[in-house]
PDB file of N, CA, C and O in Angstrom:
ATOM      1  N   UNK A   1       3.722  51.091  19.279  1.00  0.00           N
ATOM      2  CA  UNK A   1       2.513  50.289  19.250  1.00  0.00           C
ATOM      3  C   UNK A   1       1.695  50.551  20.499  1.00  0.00           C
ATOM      4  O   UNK A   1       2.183  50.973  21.547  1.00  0.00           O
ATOM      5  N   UNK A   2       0.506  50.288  20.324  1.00  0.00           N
ATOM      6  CA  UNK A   2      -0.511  50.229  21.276  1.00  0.00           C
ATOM      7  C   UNK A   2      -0.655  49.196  21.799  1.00  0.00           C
ATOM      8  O   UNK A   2      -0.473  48.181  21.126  1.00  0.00           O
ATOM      9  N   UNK A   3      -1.073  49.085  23.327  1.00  0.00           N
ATOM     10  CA  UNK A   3      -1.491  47.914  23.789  1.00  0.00           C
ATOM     11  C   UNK A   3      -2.940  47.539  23.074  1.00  0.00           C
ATOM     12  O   UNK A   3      -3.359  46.392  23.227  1.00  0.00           O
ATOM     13  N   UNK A   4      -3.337  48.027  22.675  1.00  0.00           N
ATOM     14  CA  UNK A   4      -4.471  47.588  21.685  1.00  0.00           C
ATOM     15  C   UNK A   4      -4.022  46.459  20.718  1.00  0.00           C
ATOM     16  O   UNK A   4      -4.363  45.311  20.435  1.00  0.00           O
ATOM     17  N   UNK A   5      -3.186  47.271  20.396  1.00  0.00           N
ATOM     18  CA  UNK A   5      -2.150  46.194  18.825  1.00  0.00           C
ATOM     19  C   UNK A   5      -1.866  45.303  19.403  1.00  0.00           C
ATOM     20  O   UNK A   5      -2.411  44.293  18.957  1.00  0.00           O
ATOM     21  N   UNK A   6      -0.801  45.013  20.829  1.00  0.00           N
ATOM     22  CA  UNK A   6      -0.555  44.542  21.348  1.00  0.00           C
ATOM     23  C   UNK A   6      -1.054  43.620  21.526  1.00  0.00           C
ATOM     24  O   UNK A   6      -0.368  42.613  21.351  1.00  0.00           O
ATOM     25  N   UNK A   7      -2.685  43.409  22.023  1.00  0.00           N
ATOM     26  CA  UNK A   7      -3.329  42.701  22.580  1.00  0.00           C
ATOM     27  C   UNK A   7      -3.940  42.102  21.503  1.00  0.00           C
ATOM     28  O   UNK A   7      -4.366  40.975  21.755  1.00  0.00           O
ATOM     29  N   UNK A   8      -4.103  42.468  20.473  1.00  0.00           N
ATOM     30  CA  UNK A   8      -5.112  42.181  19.204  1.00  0.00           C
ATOM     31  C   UNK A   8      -4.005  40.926  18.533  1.00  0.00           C
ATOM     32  O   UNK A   8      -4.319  39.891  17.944  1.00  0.00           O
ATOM     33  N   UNK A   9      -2.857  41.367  18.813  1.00  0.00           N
ATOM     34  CA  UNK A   9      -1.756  40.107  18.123  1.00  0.00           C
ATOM     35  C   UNK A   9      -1.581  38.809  18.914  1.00  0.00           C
ATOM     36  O   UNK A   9      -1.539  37.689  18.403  1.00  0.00           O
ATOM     37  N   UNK A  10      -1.486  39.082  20.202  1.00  0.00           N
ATOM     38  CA  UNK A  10      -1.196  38.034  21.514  1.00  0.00           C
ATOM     39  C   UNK A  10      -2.337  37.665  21.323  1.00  0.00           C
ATOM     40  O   UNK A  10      -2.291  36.436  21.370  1.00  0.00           O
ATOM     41  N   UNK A  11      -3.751  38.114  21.058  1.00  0.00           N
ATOM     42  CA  UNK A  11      -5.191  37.021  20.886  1.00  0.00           C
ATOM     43  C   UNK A  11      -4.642  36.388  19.453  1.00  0.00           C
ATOM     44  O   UNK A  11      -4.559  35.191  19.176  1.00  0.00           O
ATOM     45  N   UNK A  12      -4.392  37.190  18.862  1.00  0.00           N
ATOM     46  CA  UNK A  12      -4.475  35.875  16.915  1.00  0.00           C
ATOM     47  C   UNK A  12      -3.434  35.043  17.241  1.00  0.00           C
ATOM     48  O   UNK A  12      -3.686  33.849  17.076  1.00  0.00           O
ATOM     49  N   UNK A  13      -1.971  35.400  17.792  1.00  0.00           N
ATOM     50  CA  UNK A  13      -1.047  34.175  18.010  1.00  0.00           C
ATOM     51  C   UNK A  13      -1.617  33.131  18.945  1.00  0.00           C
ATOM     52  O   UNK A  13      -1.590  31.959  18.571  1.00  0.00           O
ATOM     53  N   UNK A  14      -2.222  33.495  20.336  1.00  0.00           N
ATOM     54  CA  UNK A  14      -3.058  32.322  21.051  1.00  0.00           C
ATOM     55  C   UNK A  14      -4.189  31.376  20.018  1.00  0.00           C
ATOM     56  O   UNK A  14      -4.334  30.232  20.448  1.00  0.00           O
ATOM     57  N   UNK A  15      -4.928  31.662  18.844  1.00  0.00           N
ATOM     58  CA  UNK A  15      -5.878  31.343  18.446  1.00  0.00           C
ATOM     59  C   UNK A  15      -5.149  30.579  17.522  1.00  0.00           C
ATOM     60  O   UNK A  15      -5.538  29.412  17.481  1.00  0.00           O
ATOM     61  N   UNK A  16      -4.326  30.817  16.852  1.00  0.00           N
ATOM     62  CA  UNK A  16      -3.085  30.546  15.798  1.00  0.00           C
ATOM     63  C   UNK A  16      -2.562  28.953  16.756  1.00  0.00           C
ATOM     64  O   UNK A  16      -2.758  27.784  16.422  1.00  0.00           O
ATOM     65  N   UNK A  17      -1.872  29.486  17.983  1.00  0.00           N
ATOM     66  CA  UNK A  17      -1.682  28.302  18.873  1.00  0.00           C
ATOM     67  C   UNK A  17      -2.397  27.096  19.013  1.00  0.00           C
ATOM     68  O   UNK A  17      -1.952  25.951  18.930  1.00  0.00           O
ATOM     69  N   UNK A  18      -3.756  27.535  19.273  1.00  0.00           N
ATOM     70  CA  UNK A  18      -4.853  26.647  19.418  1.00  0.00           C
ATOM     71  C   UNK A  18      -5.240  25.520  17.862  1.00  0.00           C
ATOM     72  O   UNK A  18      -5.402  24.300  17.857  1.00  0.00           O
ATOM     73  N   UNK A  19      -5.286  26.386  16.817  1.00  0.00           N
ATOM     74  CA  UNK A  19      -5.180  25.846  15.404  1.00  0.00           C
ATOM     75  C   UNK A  19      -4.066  24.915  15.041  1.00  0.00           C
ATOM     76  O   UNK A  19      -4.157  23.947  14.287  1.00  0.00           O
ATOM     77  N   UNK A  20      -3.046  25.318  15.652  1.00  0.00           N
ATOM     78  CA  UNK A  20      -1.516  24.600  15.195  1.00  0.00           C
ATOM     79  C   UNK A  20      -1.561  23.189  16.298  1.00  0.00           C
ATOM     80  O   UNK A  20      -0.847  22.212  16.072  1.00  0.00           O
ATOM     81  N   UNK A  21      -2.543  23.255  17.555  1.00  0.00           N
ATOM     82  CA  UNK A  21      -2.778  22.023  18.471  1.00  0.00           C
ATOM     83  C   UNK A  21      -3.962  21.495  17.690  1.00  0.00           C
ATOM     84  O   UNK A  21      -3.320  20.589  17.159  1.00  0.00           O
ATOM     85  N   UNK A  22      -4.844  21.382  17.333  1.00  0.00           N
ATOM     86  CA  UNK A  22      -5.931  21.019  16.553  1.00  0.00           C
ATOM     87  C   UNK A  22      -5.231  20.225  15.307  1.00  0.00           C
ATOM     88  O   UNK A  22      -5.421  19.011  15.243  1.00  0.00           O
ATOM     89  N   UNK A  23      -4.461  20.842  14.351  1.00  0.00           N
ATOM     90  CA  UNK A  23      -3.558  20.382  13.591  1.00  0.00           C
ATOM     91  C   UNK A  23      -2.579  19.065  13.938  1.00  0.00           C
ATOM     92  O   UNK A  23      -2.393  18.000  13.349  1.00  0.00           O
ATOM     93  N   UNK A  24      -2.218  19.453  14.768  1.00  0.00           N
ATOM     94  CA  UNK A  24      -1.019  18.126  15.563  1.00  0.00           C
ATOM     95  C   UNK A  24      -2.370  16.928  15.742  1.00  0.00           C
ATOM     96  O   UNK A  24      -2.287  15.850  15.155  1.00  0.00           O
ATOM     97  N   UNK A  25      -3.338  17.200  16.435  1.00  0.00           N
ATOM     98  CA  UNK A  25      -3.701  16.078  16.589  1.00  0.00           C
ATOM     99  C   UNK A  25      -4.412  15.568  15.708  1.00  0.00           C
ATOM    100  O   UNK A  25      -4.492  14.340  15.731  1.00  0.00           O
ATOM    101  N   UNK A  26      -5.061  16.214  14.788  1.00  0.00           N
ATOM    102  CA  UNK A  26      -5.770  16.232  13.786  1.00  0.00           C
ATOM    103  C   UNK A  26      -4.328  14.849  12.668  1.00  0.00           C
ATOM    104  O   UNK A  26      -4.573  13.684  12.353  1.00  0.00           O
ATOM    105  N   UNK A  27      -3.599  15.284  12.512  1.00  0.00           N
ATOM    106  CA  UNK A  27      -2.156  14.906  11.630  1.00  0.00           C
ATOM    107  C   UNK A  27      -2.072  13.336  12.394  1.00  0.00           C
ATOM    108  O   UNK A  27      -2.398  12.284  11.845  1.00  0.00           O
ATOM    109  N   UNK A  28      -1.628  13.457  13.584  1.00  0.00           N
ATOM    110  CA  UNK A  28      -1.384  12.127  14.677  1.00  0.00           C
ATOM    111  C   UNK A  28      -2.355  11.021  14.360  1.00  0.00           C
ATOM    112  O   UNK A  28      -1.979   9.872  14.128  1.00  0.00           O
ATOM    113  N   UNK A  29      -3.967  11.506  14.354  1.00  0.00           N
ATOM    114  CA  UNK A  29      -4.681  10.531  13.965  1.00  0.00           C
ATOM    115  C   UNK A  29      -5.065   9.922  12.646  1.00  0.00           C
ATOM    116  O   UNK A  29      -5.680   8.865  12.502  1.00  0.00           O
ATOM    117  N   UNK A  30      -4.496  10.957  11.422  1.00  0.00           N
ATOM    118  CA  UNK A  30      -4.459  10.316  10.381  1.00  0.00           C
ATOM    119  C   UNK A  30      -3.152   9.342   9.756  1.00  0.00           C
ATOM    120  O   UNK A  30      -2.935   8.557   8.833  1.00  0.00           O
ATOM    121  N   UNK A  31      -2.504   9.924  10.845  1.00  0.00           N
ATOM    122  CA  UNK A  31      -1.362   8.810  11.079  1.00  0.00           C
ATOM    123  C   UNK A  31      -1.400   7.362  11.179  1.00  0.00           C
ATOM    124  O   UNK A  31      -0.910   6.394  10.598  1.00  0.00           O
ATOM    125  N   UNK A  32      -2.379   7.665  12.398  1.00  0.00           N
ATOM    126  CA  UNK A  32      -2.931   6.074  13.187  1.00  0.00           C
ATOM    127  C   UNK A  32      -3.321   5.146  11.829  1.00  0.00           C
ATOM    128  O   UNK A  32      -3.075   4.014  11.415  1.00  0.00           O
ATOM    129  N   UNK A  33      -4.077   6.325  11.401  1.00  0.00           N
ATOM    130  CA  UNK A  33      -5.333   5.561  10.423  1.00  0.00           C
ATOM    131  C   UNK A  33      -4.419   4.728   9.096  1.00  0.00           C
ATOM    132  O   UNK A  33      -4.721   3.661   8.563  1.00  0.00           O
ATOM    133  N   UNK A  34      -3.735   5.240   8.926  1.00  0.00           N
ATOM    134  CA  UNK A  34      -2.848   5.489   7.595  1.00  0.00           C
ATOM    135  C   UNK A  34      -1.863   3.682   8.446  1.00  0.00           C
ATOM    136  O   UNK A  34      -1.756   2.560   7.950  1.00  0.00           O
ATOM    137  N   UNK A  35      -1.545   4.031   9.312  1.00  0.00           N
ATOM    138  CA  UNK A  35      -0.543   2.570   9.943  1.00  0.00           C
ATOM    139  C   UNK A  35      -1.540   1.904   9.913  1.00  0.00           C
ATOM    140  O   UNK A  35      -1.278   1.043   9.073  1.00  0.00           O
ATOM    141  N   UNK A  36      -2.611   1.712  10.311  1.00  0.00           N
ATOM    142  CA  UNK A  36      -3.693   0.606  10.850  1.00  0.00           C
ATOM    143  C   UNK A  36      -4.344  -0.213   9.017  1.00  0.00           C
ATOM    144  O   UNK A  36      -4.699  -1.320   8.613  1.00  0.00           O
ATOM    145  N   UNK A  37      -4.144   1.391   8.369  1.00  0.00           N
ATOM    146  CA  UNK A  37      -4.649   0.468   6.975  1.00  0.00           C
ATOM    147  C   UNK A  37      -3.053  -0.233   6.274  1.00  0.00           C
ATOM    148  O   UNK A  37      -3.170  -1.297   5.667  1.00  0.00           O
ATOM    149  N   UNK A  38      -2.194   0.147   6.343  1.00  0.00           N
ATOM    150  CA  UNK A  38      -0.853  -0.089   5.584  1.00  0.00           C
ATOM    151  C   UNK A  38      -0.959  -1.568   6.189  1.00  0.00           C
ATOM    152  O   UNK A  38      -0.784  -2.407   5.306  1.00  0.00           O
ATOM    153  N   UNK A  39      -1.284  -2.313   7.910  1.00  0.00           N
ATOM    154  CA  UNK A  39      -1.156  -3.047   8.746  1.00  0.00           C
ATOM    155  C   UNK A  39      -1.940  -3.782   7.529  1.00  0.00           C
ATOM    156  O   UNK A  39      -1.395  -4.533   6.720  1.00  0.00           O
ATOM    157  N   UNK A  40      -3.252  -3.449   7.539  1.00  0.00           N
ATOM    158  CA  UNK A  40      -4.059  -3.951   7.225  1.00  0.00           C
ATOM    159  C   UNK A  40      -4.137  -4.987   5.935  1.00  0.00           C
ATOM    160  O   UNK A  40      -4.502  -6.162   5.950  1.00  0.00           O
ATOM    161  N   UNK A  41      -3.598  -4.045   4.610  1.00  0.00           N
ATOM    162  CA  UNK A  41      -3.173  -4.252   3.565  1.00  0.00           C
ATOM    163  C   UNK A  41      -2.351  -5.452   3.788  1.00  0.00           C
ATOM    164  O   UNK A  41      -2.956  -6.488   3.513  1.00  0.00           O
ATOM    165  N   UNK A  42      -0.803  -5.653   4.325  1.00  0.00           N
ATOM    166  CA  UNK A  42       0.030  -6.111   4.143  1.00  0.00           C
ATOM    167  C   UNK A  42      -0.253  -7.651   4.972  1.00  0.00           C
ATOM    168  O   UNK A  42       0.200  -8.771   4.735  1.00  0.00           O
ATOM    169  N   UNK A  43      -1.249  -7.133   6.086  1.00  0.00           N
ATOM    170  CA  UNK A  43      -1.779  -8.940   6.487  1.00  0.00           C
ATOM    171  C   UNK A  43      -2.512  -9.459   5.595  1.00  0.00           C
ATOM    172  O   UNK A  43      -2.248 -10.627   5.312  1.00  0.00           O
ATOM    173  N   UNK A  44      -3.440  -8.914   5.002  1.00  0.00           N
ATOM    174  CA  UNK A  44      -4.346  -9.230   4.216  1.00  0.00           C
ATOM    175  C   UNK A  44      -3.922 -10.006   3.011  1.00  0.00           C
ATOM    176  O   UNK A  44      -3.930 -11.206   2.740  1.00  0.00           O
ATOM    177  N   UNK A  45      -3.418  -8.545   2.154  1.00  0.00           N
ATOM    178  CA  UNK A  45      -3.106  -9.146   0.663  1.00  0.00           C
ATOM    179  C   UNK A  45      -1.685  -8.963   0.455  1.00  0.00           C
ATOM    180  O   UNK A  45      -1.349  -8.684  -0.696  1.00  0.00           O
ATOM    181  N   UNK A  46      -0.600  -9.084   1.517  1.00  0.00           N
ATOM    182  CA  UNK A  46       0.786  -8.737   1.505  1.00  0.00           C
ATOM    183  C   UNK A  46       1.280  -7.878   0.620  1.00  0.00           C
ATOM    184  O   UNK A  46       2.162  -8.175  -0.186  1.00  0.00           O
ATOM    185  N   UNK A  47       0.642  -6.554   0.735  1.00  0.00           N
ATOM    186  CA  UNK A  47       1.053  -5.759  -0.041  1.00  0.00           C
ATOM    187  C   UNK A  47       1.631  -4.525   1.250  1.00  0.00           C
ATOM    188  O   UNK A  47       1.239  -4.783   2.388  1.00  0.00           O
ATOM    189  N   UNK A  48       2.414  -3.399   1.105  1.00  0.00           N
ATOM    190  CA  UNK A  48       2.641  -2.515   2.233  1.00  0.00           C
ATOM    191  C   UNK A  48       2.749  -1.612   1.587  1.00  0.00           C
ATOM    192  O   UNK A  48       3.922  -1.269   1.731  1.00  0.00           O
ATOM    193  N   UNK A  49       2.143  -0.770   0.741  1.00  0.00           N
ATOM    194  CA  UNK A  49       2.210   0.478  -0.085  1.00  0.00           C
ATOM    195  C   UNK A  49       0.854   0.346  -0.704  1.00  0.00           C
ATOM    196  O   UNK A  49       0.204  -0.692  -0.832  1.00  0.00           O
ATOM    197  N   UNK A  50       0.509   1.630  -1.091  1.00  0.00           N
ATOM    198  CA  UNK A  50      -0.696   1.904  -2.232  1.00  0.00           C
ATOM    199  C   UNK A  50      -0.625   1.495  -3.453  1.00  0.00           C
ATOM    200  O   UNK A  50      -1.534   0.935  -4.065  1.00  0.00           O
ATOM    201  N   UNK A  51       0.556   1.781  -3.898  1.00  0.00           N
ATOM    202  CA  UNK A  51       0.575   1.110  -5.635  1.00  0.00           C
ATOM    203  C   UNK A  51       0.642   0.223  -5.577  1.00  0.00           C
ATOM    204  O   UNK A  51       0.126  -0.306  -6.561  1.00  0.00           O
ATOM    205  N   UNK A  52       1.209  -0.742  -4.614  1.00  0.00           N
ATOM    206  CA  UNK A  52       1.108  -1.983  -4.907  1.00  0.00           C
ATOM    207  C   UNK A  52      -0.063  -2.497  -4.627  1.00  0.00           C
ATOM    208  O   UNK A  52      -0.518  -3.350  -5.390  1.00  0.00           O
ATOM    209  N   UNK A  53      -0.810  -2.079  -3.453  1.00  0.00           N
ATOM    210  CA  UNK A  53      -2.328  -2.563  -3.390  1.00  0.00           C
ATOM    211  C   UNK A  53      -2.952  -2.257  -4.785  1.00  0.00           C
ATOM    212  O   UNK A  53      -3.513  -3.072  -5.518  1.00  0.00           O
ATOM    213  N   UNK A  54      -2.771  -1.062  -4.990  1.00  0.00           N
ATOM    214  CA  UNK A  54      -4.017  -1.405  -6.650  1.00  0.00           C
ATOM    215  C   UNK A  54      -3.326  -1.992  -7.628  1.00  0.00           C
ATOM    216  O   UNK A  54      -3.932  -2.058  -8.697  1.00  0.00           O
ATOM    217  N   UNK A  55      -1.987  -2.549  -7.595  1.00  0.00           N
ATOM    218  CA  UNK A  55      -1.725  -3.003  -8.959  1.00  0.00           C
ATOM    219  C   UNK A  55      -2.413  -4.651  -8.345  1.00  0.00           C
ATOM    220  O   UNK A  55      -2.878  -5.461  -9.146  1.00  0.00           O
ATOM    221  N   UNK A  56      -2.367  -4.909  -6.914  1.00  0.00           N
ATOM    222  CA  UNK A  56      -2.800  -6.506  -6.754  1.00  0.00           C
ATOM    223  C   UNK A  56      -5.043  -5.955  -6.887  1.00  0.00           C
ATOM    224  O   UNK A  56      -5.812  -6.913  -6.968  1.00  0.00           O
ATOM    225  N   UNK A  57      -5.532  -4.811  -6.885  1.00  0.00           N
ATOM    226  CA  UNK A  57      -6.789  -4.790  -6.882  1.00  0.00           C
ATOM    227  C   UNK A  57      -7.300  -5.095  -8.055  1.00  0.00           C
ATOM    228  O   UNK A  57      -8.410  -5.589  -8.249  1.00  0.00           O
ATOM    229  N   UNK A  58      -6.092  -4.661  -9.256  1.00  0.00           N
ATOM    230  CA  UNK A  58      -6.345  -4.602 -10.818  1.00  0.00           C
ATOM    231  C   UNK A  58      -6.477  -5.941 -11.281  1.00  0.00           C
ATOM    232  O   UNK A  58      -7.406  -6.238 -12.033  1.00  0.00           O
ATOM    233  N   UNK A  59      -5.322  -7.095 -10.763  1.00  0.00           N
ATOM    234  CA  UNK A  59      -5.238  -8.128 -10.735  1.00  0.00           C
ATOM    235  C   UNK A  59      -6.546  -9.331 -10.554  1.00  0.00           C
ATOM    236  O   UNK A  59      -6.962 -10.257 -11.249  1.00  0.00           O
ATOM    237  N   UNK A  60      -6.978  -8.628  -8.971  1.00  0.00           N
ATOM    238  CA  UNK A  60      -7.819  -9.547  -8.885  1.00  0.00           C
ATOM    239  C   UNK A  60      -9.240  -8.986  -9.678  1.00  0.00           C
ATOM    240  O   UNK A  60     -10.186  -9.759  -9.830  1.00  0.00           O
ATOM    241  N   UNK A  61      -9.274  -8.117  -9.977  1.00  0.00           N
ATOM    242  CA  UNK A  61     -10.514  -7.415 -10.639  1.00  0.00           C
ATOM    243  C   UNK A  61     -10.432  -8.289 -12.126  1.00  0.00           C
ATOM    244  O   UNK A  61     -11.545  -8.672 -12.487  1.00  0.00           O
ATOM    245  N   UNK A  62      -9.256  -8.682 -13.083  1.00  0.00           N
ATOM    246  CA  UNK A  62      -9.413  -9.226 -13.885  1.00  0.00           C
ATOM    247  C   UNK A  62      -9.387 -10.668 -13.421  1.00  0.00           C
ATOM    248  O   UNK A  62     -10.053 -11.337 -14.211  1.00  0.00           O
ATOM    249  N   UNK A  63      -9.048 -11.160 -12.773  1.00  0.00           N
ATOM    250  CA  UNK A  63      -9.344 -12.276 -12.185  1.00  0.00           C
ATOM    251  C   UNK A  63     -11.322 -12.857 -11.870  1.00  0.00           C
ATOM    252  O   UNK A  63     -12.193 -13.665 -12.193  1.00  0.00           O
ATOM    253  N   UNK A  64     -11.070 -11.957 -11.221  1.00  0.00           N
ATOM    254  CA  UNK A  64     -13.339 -11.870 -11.166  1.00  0.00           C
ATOM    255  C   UNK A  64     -13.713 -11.914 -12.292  1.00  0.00           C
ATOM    256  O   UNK A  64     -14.472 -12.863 -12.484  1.00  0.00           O
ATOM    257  N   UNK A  65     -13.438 -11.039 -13.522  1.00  0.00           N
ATOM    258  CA  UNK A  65     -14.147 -11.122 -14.719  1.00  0.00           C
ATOM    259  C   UNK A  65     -13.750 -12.688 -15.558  1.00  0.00           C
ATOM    260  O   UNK A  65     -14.520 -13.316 -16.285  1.00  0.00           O
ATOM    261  N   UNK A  66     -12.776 -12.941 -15.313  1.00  0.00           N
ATOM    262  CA  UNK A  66     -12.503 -14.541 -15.538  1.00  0.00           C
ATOM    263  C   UNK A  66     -13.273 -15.442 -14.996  1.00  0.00           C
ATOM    264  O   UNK A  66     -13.973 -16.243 -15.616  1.00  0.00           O
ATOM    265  N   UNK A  67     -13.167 -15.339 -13.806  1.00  0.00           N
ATOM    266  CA  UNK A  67     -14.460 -16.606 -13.137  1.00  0.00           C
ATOM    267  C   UNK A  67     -15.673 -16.053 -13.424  1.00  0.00           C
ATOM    268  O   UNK A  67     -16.247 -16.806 -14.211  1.00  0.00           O
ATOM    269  N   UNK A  68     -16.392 -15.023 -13.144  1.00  0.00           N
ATOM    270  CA  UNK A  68     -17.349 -14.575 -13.765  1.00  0.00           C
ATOM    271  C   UNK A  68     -17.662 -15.366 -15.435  1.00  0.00           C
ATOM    272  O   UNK A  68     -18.446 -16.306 -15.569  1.00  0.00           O
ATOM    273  N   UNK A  69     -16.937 -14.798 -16.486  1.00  0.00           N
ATOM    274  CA  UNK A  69     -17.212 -15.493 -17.862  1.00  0.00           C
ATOM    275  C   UNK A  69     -16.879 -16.980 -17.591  1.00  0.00           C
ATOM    276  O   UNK A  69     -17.351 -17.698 -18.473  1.00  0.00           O
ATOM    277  N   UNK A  70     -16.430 -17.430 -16.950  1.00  0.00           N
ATOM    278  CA  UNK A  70     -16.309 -19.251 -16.947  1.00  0.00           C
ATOM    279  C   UNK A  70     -17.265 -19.572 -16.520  1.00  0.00           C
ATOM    280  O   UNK A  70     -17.828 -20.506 -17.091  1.00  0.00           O
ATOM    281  N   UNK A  71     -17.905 -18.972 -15.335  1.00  0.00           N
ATOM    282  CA  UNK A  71     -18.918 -18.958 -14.716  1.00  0.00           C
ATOM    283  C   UNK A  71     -20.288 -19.092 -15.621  1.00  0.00           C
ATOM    284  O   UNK A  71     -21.012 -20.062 -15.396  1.00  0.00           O
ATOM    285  N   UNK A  72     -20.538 -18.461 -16.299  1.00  0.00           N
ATOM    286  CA  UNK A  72     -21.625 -17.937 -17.217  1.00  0.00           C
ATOM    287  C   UNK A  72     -21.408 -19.063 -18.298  1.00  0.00           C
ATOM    288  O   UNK A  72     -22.399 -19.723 -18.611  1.00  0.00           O
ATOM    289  N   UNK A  73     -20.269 -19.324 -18.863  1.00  0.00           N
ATOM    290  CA  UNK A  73     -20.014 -20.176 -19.901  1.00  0.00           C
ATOM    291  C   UNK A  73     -20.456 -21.659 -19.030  1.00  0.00           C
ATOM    292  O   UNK A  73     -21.575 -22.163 -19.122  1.00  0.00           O
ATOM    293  N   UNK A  74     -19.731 -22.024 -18.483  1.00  0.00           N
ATOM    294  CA  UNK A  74     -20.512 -23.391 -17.943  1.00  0.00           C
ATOM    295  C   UNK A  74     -21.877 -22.966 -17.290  1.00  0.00           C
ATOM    296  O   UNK A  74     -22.762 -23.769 -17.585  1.00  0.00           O
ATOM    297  N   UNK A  75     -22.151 -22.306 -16.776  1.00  0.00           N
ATOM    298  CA  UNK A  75     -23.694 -22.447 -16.205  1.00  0.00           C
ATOM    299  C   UNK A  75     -25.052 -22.262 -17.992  1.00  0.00           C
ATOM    300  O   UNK A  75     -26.247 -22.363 -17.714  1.00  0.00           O
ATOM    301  N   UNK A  76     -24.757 -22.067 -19.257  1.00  0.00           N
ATOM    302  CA  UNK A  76     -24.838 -21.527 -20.176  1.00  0.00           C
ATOM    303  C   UNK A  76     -25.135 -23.116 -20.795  1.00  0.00           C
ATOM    304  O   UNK A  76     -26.135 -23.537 -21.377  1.00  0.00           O
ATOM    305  N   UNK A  77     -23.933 -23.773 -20.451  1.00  0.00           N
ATOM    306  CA  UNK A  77     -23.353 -25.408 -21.098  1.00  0.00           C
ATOM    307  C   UNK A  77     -24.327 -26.288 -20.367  1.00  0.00           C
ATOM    308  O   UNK A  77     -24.854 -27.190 -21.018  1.00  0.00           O
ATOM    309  N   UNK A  78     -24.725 -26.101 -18.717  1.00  0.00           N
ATOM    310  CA  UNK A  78     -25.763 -26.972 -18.050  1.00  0.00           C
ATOM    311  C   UNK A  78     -27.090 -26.578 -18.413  1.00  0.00           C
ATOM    312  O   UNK A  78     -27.964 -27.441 -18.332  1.00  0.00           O
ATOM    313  N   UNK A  79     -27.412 -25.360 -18.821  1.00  0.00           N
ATOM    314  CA  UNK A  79     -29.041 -24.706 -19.534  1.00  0.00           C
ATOM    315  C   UNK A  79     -28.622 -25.976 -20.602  1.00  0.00           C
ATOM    316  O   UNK A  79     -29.169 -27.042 -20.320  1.00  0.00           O
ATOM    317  N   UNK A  80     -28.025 -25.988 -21.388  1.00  0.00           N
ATOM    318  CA  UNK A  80     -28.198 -26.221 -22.850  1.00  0.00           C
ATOM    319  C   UNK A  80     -28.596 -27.829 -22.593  1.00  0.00           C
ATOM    320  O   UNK A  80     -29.686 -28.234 -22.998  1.00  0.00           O
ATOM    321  N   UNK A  81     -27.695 -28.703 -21.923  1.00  0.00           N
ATOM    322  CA  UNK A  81     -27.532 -30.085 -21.676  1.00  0.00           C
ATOM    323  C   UNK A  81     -28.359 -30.078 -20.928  1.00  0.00           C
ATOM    324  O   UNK A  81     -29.164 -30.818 -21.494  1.00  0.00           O
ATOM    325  N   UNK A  82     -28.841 -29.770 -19.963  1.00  0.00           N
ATOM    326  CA  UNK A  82     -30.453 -30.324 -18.733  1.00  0.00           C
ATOM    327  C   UNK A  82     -31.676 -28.923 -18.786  1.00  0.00           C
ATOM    328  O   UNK A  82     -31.721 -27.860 -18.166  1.00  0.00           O
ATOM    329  N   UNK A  83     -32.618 -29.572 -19.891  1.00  0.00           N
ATOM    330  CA  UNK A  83     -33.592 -28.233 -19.975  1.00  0.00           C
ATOM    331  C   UNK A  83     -34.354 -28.325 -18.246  1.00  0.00           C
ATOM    332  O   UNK A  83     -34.690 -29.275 -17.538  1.00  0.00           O
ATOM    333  N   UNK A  84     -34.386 -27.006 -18.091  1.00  0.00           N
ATOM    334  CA  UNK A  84     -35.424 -26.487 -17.324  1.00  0.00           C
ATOM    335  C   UNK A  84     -36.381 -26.037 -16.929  1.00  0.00           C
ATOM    336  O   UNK A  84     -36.527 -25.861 -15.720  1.00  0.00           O
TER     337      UNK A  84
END
């Protein structure tokens, strides 16, 4: 080999190096992010996983459409009984 080669490899492994540190920290902070929401979740709506957060999002989503239509149904019942 040539120190050409030589040198052309020791630059891509340094650059390679630099990518694989970019990576680490890049990884570390989606880490953070990932604990801070799991935190988040489990104070909130005591859930500590993803599936379980959307099976409680599904929940309350049919829950809204319930008060929602009760909502509408009695406000529907006060039009009818006190004209406006």
């Amino acid at each position: 080999m040539t120190n050409v080669n030589i040198d052309s490899i020791v630059a891509r492994l340094s650059l390679l190096e630099k990518e694989i540190g970019k990576a680490k920290i890049s990884i570390a902070t989606l880490q953070g992010e990932k604990n801070s929401i799991v935190d988040r979740l489990l104070k909130e709506f005591m859930v500590d996983n993803i599936e379980d957060a959307q099976k409680k999002m599904d929940e309350m989503k049919i829950k809204i459409a319930e008060l929602e239509t009760d909502i509408n149904t009695k406000f529907s019942k006060l039009k009818a009984t006190y004209e406006w």
